[in-house]
C-alpha positions in Angstrom: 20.8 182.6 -129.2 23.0 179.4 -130.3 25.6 180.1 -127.7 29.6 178.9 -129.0 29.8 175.3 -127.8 32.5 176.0 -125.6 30.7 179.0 -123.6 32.8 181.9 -125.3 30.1 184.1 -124.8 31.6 187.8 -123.3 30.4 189.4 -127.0 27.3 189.6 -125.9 27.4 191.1 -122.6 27.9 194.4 -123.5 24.4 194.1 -125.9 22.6 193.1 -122.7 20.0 196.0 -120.7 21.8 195.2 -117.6 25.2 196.8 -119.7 23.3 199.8 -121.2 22.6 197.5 -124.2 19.1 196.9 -125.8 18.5 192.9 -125.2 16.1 192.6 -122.1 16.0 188.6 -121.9 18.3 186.3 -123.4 17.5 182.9 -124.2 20.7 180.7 -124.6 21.8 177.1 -125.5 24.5 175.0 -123.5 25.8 174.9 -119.9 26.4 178.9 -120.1 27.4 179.7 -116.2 26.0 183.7 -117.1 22.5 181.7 -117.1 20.7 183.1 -113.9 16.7 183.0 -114.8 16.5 186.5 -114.8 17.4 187.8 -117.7 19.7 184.9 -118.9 17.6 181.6 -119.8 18.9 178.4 -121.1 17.5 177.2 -124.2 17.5 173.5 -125.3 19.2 173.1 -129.0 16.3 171.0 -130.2 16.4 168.9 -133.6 18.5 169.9 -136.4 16.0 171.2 -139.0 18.8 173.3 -140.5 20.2 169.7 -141.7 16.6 168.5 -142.8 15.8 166.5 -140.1 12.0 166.1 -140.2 9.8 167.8 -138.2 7.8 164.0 -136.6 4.8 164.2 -135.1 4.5 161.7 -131.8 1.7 159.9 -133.6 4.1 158.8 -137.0 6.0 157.3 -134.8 5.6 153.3 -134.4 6.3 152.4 -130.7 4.5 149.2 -131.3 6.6 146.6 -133.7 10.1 145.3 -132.4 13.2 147.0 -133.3 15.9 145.0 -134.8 18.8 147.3 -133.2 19.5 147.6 -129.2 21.2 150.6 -130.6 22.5 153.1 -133.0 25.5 155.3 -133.2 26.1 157.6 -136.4 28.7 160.0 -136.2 32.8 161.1 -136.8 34.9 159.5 -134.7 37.6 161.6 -133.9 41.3 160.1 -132.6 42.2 160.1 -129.5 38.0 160.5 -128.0 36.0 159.2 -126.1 33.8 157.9 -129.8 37.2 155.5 -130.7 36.9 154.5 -126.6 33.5 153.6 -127.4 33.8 151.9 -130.7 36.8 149.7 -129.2 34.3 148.7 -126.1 31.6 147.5 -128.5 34.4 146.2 -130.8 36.2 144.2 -127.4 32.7 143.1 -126.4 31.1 141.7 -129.7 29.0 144.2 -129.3 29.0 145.8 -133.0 26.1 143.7 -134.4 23.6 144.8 -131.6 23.7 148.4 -132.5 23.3 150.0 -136.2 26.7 152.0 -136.5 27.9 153.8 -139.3 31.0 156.6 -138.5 33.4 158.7 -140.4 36.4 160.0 -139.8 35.9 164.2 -140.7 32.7 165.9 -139.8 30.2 167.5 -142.5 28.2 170.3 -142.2 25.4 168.9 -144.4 23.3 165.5 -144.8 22.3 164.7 -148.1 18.9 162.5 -148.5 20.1 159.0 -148.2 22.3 160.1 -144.9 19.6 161.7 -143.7 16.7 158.7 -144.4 19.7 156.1 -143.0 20.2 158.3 -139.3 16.4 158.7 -139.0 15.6 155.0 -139.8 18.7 154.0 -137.1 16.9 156.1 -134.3 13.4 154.6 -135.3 14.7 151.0 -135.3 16.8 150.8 -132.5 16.1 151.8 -128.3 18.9 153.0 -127.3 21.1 156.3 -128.7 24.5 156.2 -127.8 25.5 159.7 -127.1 29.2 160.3 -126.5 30.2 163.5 -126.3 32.0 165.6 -129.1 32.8 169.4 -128.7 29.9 169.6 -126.2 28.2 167.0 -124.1 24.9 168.3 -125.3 23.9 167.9 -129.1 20.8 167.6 -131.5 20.9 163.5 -131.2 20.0 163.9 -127.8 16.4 165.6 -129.0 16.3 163.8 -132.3 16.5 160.4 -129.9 13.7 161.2 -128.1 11.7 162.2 -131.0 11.7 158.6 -131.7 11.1 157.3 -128.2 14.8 156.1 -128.3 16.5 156.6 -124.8 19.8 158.4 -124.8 22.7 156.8 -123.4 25.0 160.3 -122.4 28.3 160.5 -121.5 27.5 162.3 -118.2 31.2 164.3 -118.4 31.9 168.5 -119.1 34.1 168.6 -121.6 37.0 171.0 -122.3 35.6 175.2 -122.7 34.2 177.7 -119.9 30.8 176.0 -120.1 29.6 174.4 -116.3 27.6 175.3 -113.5 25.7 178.7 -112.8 24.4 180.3 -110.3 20.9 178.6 -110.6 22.4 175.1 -111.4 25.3 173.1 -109.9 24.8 169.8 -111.8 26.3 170.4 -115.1 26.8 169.3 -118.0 23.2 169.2 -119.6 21.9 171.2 -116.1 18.5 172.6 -117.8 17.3 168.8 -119.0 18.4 167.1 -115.8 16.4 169.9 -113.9 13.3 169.0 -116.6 13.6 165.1 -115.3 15.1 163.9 -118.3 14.4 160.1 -118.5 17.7 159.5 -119.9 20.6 156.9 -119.2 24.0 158.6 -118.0 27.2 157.2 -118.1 30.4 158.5 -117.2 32.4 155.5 -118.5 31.6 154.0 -121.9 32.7 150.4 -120.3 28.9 150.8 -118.8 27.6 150.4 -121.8 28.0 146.8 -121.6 25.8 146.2 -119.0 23.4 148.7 -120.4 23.3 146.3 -123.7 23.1 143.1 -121.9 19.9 144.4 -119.7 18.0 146.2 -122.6 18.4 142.4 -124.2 16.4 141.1 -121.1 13.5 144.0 -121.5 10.1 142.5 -122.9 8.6 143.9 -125.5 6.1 145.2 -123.5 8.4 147.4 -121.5 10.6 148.7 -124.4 6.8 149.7 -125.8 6.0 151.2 -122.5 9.7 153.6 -122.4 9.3 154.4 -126.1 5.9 155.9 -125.0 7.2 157.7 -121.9 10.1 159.4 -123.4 7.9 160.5 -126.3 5.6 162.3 -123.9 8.2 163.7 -121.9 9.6 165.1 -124.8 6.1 166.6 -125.8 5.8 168.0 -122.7 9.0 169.5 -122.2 8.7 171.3 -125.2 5.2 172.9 -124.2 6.9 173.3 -121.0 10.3 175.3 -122.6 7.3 177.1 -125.1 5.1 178.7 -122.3 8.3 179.6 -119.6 9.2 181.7 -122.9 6.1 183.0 -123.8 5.4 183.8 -120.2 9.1 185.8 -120.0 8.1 187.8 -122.7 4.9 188.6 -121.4 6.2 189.7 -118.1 9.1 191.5 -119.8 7.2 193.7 -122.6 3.7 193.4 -122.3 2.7 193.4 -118.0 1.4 197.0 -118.0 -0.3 196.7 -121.3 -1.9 193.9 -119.6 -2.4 195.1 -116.6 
């Protein structure tokens, strides 16, 4: 189920088999504390294919040539966030040329081609995502980085709602890809991202080859991972005696 980003959940309670209702197991995006891994599962958000963001196999990626950006940020910038904190670091810092940045002021729903092709070719050319946080820490950039072996810098904070820890996790936000050893950088102040910058511009090649190739396994196998804990579920849930 795509959960409400702020955790507003209770609907579905009542539909649950624990509450005389007819779901058995539900699977369930962001830091939902009613998330216990027994009938209640997290469920990672994935990339936005809704939007048109391709579906890119590991091998179309190239980990091999440089990458002209250290990083990339494309997204609204809202007043009074942590995004305008973050622009005015880079901005303080002359920072703004290292990274491909593009923002806007009022969010839309929908990417049309050339957004689209310009947000894909910033993740592919540049090692580093900067992830601040909007309505909820966790969002499809984080996947849709590592697609492209480009290492998510997260603003490690819970922001405002009834999402946080359950009673299976106590390291929220982003509880279910920190328990999957995410290989990603997180921040809790965006003034880190300075030193974050000035290290990834001492890397070698070699090493920012190296990453790229790490994070896109990880990301292979923590999908195969998230697919057979689900298909294993449902087994166990509807099928065991038929098995058995």
């Amino acid at each position: 189920m795509l959960g409400n980003e702020q955790c507003d959940n209770d609907w579905f309670v009542p539909y649950t088999k624990r509450y005389g209702g007819p779901v058995d197991q539900l699977f369930i995006t962001y830091d939902s504390p009613a998330i216990n891994h027994v009938n209640i599962h997290p469920w990672p958000l994935g990339v936005a294919t809704y939007r048109g963001f391709n579906l890119v196999q590991a091998n179309m990626v190239d980990v091999l040539q440089p990458r002209p950006f250290i990083c990339n940020f494309l997204g609204t910038v809202y007043n009074h966030s942590s995004r305008q904190y973050l622009m005015k670091i880079l901005k303080d810092n002359q920072l703004e040329d290292k990274c491909f940045m593009k923002t806007r002021n009022v969010w839309e729903p929908n990417e049309n081609e050339q957004t689209r092709q310009q947000y894909e070719f910033a993740l592919s050319q540049s090692d580093l995502t900067l992830s601040p946080v909007g309505i909820n820490t966790e969002c499809y950039r984080i996947y849709e980085a590592c697609v492209y072996g480009s290492v998510p810098v997260i603003e490690d904070i819970m922001t405002p709602g009834r999402c946080g820890n359950s009673s299976t996790c106590h390291n929220s936000p982003l509880c279910f890809l920190k328990s999957m050893r995410a290989p990603f950088i997180f921040i809790k102040d965006w003034k880190e991202v300075v030193g974050i910058i000035k290290k990834e511009a001492q890397m070698t090649q070699r090493d920012k080859i190296n990453r790229r190739k790490a994070l896109i396994e990880w990301y292979r196998d923590f999908r195969r991972n998230v697919k057979e804990d689900f298909l294993n579920i449902v087994q166990k849930s509807f099928f065991s005696e038929v098995i058995t």
